[in-house]
C-alpha positions as a Markdown table, in Angstrom:
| # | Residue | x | y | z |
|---|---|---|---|---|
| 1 | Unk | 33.6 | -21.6 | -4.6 |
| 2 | Unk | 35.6 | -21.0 | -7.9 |
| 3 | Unk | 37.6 | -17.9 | -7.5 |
| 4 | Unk | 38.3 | -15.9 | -10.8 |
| 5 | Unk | 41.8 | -14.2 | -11.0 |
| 6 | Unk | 41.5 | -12.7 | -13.9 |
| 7 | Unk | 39.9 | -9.9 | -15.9 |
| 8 | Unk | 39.5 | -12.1 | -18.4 |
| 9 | Unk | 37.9 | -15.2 | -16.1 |
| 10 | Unk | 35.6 | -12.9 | -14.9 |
| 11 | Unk | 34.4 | -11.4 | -18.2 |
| 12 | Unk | 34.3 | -14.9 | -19.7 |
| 13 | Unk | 31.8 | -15.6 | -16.6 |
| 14 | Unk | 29.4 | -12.7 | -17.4 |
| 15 | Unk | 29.1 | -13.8 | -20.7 |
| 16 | Unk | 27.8 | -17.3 | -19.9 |
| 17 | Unk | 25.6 | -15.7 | -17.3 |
| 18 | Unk | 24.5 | -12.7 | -18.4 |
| 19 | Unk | 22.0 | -14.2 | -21.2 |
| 20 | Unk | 20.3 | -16.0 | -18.5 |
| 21 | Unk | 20.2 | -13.1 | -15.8 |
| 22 | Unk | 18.6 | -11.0 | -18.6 |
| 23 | Unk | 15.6 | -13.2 | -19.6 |
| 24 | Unk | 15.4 | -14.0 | -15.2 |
| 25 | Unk | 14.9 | -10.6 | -14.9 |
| 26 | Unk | 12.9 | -9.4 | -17.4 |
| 27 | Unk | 10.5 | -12.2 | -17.2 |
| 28 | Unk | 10.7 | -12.6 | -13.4 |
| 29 | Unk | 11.8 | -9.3 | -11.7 |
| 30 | Unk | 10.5 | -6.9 | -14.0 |
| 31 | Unk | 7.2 | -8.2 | -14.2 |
| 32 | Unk | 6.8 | -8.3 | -9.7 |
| 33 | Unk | 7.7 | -5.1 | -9.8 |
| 34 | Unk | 5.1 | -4.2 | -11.9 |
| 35 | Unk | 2.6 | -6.5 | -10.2 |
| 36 | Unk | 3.8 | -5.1 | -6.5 |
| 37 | Unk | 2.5 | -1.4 | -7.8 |
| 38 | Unk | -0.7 | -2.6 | -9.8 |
| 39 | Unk | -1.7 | -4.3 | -6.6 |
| 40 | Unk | -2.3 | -0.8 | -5.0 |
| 41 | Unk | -3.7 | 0.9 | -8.1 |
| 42 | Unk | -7.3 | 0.8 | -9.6 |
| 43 | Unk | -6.5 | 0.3 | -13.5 |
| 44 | Unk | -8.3 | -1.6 | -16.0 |
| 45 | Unk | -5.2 | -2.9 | -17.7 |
| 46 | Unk | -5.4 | -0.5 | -20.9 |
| 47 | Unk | -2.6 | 1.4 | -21.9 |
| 48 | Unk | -3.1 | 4.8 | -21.6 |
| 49 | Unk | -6.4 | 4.6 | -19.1 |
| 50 | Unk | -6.2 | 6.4 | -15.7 |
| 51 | Unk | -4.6 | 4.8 | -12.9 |
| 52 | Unk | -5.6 | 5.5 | -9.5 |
| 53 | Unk | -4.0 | 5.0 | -5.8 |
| 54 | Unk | -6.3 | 3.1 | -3.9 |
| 55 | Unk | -3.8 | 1.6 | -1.0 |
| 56 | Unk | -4.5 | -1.6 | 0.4 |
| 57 | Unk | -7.7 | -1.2 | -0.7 |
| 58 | Unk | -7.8 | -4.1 | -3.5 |
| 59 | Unk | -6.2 | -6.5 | -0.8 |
| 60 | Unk | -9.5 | -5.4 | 1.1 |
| 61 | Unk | -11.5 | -6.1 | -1.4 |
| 62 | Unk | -10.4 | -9.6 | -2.2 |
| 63 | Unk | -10.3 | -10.6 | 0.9 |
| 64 | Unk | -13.9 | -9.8 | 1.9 |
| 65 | Unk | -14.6 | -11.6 | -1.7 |
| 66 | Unk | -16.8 | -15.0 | -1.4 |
| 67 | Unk | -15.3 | -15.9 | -4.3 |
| 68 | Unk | -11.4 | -15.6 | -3.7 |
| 69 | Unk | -12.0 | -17.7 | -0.1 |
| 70 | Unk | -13.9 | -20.1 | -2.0 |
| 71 | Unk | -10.7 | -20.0 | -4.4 |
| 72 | Unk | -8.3 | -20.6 | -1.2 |
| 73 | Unk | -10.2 | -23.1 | -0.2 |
| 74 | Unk | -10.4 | -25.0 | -2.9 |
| 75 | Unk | -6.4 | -24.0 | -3.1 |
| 76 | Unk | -6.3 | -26.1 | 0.3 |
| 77 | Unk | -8.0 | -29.1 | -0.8 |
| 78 | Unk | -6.3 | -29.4 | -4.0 |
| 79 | Unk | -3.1 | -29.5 | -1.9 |
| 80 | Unk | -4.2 | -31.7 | 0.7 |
| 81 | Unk | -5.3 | -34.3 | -1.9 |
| 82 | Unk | -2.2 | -33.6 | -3.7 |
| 83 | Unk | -0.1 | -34.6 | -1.2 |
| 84 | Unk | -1.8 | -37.4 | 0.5 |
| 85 | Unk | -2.1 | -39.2 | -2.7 |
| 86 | Unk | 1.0 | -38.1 | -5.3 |
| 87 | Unk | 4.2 | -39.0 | -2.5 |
| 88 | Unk | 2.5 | -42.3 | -1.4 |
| 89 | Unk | 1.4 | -44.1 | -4.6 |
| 90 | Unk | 4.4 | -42.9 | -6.3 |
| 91 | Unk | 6.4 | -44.8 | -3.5 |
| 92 | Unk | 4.5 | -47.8 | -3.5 |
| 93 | Unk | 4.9 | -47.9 | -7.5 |
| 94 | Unk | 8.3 | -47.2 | -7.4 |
| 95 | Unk | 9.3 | -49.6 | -4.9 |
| 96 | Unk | 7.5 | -52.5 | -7.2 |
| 97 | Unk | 8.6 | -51.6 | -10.4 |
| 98 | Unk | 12.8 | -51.4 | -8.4 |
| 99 | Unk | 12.0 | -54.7 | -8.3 |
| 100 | Unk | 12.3 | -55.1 | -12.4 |
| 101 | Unk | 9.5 | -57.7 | -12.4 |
| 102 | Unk | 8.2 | -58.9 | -16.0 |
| 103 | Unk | 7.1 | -56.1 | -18.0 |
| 104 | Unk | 8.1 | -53.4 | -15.5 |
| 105 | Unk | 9.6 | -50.8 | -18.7 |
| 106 | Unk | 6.1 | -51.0 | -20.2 |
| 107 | Unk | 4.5 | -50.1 | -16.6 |
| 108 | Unk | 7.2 | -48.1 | -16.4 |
| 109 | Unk | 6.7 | -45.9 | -19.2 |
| 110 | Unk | 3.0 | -46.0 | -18.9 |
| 111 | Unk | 3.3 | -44.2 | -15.4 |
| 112 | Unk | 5.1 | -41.5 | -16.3 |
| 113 | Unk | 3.2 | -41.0 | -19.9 |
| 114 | Unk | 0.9 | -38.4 | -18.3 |
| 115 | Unk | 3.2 | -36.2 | -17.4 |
| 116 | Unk | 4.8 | -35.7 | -20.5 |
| 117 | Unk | 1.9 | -33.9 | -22.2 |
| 118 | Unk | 1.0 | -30.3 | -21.5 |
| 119 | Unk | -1.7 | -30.0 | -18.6 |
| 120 | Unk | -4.0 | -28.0 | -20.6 |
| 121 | Unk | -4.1 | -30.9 | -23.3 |
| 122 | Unk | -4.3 | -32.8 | -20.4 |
| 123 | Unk | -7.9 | -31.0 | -19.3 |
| 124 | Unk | -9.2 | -30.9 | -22.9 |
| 125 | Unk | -8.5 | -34.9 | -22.7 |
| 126 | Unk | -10.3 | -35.3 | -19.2 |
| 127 | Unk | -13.0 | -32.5 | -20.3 |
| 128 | Unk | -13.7 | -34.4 | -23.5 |
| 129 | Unk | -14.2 | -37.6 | -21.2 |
| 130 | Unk | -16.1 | -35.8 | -18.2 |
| 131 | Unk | -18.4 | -33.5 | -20.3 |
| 132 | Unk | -22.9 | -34.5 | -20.1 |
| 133 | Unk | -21.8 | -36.2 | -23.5 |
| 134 | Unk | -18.5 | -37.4 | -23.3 |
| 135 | Unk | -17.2 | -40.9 | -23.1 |
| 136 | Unk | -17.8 | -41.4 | -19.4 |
| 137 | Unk | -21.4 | -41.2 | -19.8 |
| 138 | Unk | -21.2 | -42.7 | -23.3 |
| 139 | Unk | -19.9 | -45.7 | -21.2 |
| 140 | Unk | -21.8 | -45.8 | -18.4 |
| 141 | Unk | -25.6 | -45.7 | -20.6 |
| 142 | Unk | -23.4 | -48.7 | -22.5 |
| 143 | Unk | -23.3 | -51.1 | -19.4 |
| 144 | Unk | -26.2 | -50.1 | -18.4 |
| 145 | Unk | -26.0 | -47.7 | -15.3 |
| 146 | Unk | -28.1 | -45.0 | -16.6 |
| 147 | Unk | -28.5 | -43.6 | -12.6 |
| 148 | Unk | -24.8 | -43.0 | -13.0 |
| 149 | Unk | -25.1 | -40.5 | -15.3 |
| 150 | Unk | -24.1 | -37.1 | -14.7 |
| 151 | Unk | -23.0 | -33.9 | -15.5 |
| 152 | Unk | -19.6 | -34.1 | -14.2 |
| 153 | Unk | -18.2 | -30.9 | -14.7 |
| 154 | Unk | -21.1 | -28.9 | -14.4 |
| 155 | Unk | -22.6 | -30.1 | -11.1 |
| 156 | Unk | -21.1 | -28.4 | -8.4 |
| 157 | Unk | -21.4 | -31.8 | -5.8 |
| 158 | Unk | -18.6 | -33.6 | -8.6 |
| 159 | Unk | -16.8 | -30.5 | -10.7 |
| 160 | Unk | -14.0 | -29.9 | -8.1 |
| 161 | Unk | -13.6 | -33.6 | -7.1 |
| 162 | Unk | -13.0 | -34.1 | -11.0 |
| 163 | Unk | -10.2 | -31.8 | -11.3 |
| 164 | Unk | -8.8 | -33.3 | -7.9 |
| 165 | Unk | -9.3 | -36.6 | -9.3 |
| 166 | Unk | -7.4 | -35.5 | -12.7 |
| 167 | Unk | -4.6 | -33.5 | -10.9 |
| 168 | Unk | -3.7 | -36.5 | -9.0 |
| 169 | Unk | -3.5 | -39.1 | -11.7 |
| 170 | Unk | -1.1 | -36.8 | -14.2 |
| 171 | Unk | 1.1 | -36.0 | -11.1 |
| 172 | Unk | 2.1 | -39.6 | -10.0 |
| 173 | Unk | 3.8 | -40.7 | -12.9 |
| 174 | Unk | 6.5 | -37.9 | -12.4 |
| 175 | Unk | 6.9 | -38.8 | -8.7 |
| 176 | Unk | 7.8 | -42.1 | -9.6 |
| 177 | Unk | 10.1 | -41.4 | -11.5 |
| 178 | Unk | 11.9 | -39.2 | -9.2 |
| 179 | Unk | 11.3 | -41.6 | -6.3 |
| 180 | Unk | 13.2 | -44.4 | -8.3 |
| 181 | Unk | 16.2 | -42.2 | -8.7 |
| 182 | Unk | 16.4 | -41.7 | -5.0 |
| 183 | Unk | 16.1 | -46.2 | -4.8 |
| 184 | Unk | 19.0 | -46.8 | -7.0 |
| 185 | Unk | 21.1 | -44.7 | -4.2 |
| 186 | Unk | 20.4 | -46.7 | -1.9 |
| 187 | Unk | 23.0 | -49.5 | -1.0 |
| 188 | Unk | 21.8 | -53.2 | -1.8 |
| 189 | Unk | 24.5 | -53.9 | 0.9 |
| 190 | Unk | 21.8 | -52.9 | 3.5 |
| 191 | Unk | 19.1 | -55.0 | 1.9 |
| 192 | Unk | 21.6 | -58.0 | 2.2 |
| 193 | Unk | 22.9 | -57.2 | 5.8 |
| 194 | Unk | 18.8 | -57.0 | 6.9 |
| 195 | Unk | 18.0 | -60.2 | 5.0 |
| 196 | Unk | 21.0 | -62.0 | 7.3 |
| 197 | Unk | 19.4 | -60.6 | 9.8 |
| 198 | Unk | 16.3 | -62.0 | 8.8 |
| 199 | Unk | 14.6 | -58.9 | 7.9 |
| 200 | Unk | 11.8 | -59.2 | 5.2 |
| 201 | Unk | 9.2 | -57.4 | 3.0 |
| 202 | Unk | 7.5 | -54.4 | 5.1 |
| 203 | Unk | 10.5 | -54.4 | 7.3 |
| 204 | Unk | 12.7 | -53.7 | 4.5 |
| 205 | Unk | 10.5 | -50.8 | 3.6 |
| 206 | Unk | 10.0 | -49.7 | 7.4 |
| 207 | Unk | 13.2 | -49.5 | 8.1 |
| 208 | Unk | 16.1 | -49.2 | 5.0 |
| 209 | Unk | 13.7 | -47.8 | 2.2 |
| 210 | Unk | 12.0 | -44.8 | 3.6 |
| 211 | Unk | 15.1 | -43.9 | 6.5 |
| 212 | Unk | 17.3 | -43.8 | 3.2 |
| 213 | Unk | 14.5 | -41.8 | 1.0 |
| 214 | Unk | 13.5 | -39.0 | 3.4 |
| 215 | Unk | 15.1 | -36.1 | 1.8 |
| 216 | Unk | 14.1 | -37.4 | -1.7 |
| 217 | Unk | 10.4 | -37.8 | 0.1 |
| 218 | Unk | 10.6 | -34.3 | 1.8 |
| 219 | Unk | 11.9 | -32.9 | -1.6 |
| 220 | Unk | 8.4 | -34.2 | -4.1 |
| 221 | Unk | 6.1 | -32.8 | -1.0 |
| 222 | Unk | 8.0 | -29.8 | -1.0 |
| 223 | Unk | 7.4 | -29.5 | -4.8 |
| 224 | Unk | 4.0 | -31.1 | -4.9 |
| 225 | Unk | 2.4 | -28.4 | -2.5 |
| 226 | Unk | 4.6 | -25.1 | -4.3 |
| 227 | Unk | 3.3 | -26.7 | -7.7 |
| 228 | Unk | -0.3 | -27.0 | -6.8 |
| 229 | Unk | -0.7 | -23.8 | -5.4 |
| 230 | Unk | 0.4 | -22.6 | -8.5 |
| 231 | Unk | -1.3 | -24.9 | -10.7 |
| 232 | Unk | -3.8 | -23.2 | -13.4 |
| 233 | Unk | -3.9 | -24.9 | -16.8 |
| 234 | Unk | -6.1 | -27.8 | -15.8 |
| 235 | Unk | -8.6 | -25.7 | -13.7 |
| 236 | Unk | -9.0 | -23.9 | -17.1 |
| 237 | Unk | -8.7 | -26.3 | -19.6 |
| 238 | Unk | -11.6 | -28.2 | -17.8 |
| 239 | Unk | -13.9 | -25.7 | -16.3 |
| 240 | Unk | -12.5 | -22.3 | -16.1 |
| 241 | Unk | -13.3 | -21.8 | -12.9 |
| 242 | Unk | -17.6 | -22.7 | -13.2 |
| 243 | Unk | -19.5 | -23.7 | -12.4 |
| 244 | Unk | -20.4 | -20.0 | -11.3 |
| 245 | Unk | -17.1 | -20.0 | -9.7 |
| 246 | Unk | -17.4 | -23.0 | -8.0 |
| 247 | Unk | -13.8 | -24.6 | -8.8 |
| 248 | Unk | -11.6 | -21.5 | -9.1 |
| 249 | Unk | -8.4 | -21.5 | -7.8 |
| 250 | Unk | -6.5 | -18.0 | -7.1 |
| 251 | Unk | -4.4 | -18.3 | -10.1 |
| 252 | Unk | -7.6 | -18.8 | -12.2 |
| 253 | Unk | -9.4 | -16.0 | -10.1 |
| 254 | Unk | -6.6 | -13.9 | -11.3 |
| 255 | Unk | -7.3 | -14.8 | -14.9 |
| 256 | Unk | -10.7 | -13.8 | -14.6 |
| 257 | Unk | -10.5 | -10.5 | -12.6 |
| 258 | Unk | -7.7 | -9.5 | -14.5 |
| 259 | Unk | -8.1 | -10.0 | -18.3 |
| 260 | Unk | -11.8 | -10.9 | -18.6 |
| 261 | Unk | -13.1 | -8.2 | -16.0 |
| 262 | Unk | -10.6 | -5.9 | -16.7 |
| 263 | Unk | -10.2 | -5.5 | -12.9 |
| 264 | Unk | -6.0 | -5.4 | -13.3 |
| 265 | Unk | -5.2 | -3.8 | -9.7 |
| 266 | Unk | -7.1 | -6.8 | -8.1 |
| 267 | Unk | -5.8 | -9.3 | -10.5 |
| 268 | Unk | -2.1 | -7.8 | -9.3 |
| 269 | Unk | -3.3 | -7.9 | -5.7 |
| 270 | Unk | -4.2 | -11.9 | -6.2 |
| 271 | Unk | -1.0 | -12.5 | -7.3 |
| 272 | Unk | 1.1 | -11.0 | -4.8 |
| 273 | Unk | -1.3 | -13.1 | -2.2 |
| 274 | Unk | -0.2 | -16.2 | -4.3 |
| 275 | Unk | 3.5 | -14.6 | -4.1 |
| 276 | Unk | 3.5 | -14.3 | -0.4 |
| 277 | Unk | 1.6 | -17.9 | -0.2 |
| 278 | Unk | 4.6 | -19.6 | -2.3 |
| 279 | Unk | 6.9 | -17.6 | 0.2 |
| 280 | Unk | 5.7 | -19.4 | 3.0 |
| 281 | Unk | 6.0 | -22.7 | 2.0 |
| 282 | Unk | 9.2 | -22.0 | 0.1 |
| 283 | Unk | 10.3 | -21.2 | 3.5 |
| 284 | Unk | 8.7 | -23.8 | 5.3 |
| 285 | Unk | 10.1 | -26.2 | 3.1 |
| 286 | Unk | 13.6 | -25.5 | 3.9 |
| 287 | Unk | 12.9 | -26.6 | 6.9 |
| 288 | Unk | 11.7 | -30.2 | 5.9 |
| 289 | Unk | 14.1 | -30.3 | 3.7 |
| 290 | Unk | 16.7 | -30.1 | 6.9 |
| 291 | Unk | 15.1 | -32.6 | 8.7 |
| 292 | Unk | 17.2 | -34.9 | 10.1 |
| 293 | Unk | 16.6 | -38.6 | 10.8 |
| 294 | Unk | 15.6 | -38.6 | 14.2 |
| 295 | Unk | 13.6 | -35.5 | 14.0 |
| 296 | Unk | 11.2 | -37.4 | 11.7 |
């Protein structure tokens, strides 16, 4: 640590920091205060409207809520899907296009395209695509395969599996690129010691790639699962939640019960759950994150 002598040091410090502590606390701080003591009141959100105590009573009330444990659930899947698709192909991908085969920029860029746009012009796109007559169906009554045909975002066998299916193709592209970072670490000496050795392809991968990208591996999980759980502009952009509820996710569940329902203490009370949710894994993931190789 840098040790400031001097008054001035010290004041020159504060000045650099101070503009970003201010807009940490008053957009972070302030705001889960606020949230911490709506979460125990019974308030519609309207300034000047009666608040009322109520406890743990909202927490009650969500919890005992269909709705929000279908929104968990959902929650769940979205991050089990997340992660058993996002960390893998982006490693597969990266590993080919380290090997700077022809046209490997163009795939390159092409990868990491998605994630570059906002996610709720993102879901519009996907929406536009996925909607009874959008170009999916336009397509498929093209070829030929009428029975195909469907209401994508409306039925509740396919809505949710949409926005899984969207989710993980905008999110691999910025894997990659953070998984080809980690590559170029990695010292080609090993790669030519193994090949003396007589080491090849999947052996290679096995036993120099992955060993030498654990922490870079353990670090896009990490982020993948904190990121999902908090993920809300697609879920909106595409359904907002329907069909009747069908594909919310707590953060659009808060939306709803706080700003369209005018249910603010519940709304508050959802987002300390997602609060305490992040927590958890924030904390769990300090522990993969210390992994060590012969604990994995």
């Amino acid at each position: 640590m840098i040790r400031l002598k001097t008054r001035r040091e010290r004041l020159g410090a504060w000045f650099f920091i101070l503009p970003a502590l201010s807009i940490y606390v008053l957009f972070q701080i302030v705001p889960l205060i606020l949230a911490l003591g709506f979460s125990v009141m019974d308030w519609n959100g309207i300034a000047g409207s009666k608040l009322t105590l109520v406890y743990f009573d909202n927490f009650k009330r969500i919890f005992s809520n269909k709705y929000f444990l279908l929104s968990l659930k959902n929650m769940v899947r979205m991050v089990f899907f997340s992660v058993l698709f996002h960390t893998p192909v982006a490693l597969i991908l990266a590993v080919a296009l380290n090997e700077k085969l022809r046209g490997y920029r163009f795939f390159k860029a092409l990868y990491f395209v998605p994630t570059v746009f906002p996610l709720t012009s993102v879901g519009l796109m996907w929406y536009f695509i996925f909607m009874p007559t959008g170009a999916l169906n336009m397509l498929l009554k093209t070829i030929g395969q009428i029975e195909w045909v469907a209401p994508w975002l409306v039925n509740p066998a396919t809505a949710m599996n949409m926005i899984i299916f969207v989710n993980i193709w905008v999110g691999i592209g910025y894997y990659v690129i953070i998984i080809l970072a980690g590559l170029t670490t990695i010292p080609p000496e090993l790669y030519e010691a193994a090949a003396i050795d007589g080491a090849k392809g999947w052996h290679n991968f096995f036993y120099i790639t992955i060993p030498n990208l654990k922490s870079i591996l353990a670090m896009c999980i990490v982020m993948d699962i904190i990121g999902t759980v908090k993920l809300f502009d697609l879920v909106f952009a595409m359904t907002g939640g329907g069909p009747n509820g069908l594909t919310n996710l707590p953060t659009t569940l808060l939306y709803n019960e706080a700003f369209k329902y005018n249910h603010y203490g519940i709304g508050s009370a959802i987002g300390i759950v997602i609060l305490v949710i992040c927590l958890v894994l924030t904390m769990g993931s300090s522990r993969l994150l210390s992994w060590r190789g012969d604990e994995l």
